[in-house]
Phi, psi and omega in degrees: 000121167289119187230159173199119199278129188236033176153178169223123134343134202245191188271326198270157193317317216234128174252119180233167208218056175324147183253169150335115148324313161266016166292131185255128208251046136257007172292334208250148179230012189198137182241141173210139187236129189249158165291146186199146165312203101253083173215063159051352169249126191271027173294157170287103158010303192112335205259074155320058187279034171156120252183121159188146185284147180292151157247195154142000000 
């Protein structure tokens, strides 16, 4: 499974997070936001706090 960290989530209501000009998001079928460390490393945690598939 291919994963890519696009960001850290703020204080605000409303977040916007651009992704990569070249990402092609029909390789991806699933967006998850996960809890992290703040130690420089974007591997995913395991710890899921919110997980749904893309469409389109």
């Amino acid at each position: 499974m291919k994963m890519f960290s696009v960001g850290v989530l703020g204080d605000a209501a409303d977040e916007l997070l651009p992704l990569p000009p070249n990402v092609d998001l029909e390789a991806y079928s699933v967006v998850d936001v996960s809890a992290e460390a703040y130690d420089n490393n974007t591997a995913h945690s395991g710890k899921s706090l919110l997980r749904g598939t893309l469409t389109g």
